[in-house]
Structures are given as structure tokens and as C-alpha cells.
C-alpha positions in Angstrom: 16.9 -18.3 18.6 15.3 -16.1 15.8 16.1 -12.4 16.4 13.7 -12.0 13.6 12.5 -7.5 13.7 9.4 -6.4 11.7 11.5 -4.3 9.6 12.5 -7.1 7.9 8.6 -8.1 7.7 7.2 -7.5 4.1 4.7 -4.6 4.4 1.9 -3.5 2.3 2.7 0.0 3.3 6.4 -0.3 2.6 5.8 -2.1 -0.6 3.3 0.4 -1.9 6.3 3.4 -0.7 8.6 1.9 -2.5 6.3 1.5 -5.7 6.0 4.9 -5.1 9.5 5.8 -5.3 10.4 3.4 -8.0 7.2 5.1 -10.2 8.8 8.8 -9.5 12.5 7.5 -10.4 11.2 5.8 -13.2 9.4 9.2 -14.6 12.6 11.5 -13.7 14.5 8.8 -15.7 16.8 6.9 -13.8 17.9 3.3 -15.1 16.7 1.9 -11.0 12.9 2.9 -11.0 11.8 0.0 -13.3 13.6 -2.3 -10.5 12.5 0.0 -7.5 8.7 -1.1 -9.0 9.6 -4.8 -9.0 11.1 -5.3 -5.9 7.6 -2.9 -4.4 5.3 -5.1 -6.4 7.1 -8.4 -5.2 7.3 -6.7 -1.5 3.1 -6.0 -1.6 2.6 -9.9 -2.8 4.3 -11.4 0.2 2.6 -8.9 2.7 -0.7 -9.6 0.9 0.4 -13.7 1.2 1.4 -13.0 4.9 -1.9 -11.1 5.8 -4.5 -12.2 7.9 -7.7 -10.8 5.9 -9.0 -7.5 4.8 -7.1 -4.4 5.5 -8.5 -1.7 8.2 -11.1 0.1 7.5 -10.5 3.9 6.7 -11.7 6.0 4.6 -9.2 8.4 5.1 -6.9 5.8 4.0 -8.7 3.9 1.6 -9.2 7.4 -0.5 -5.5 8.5 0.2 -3.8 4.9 -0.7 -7.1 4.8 -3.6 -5.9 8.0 -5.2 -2.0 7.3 -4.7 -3.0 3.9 -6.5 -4.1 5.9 -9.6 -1.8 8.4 -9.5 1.6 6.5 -9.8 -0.2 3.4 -12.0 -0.5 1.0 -9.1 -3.6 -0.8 -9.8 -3.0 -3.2 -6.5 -3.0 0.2 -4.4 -6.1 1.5 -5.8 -7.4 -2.0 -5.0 -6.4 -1.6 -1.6 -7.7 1.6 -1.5 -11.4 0.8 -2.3 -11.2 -2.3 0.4 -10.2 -0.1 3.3 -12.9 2.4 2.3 -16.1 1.9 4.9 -19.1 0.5 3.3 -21.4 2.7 5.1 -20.6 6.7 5.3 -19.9 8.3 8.5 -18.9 5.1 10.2 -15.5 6.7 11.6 -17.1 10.0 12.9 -20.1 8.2 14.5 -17.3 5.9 16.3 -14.4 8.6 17.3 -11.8 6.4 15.2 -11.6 8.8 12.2 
């Protein structure tokens, strides 16, 4: 019987977090951040490899994870970003999901 909880799941989200974290341990100097950044990068391939498609479209997202992307270095979240990211304008307000 598999008892298997989707924290132990690999998520994009998590993954990018923890890149975060790792980036901002990294810059304040501690010995762990370099790691942090490996185990995030490794964590966002095997939610990418476990993914069913695209990620949801939002461009409150996309811009958000876009910008954390190129904030902290993460060229896979900036990626992200610009996928979630509507390809026509106003598609969330015209819809009531944004």
C-alpha cells in the first residue's frame, strides 16, 4: 500500500522557493546556498519531467515568477514565467479568473 503525500511530490513551485533561498544564502555567504541551488535546480527538473504540459496561464504569475527568475539568476524561472504569461492581454479580467 503506498502512503505516498504530495509533499513529497517534486514541485515546480517548491523547487523554484528553494532556488530562491539557496540564491539569498549563497549572496549572504553561507557555505549551503551553492547546494540549496542544486538540490532547487534538480527539484524543478523532476517536476518539469513529472508535468503534464504547459503551466497555467497567469499573468500575475508569469510576471511575478518572470521577474523572481531574473532577479535571483534562475533562467528556468524566467522561462516559466514567460509561458504562464497569457498570449492575449486582458484574458483574466475578461474571464473573472484574474
Amino acid at each position: 500500500m503506498s502512503d505516498q503525500s504530495s509533499d513529497s511530490q517534486p514541485s515546480m513551485l517548491g523547487g523554484h522557493a528553494k532556488y530562491v533561498q539557496g540564491a539569498i544564502s549563497s549572496a549572504l555567504g553561507y557555505e549551503t546556498g551553492e547546494q540549496t541551488k542544486s538540490e532547487a535546480v534538480q527539484e524543478m527538473k523532476d517536476a518539469k519531467a513529472q508535468s503534464s504540459g504547459e503551466p497555467a496561464q497567469s499573468s500575475i504569475l508569469g510576471t511575478v515568477e518572470k521577474t523572481a527568475g531574473q532577479v535571483t539568476g534562475c533562467e528556468g524561472m524566467v522561462d516559466e514565467g514567460q509561458q504562464r504569461i497569457p498570449n492575449k492581454a486582458g484574458i483574466e479580467e475578461t474571464n473573472g479568473t484574474g
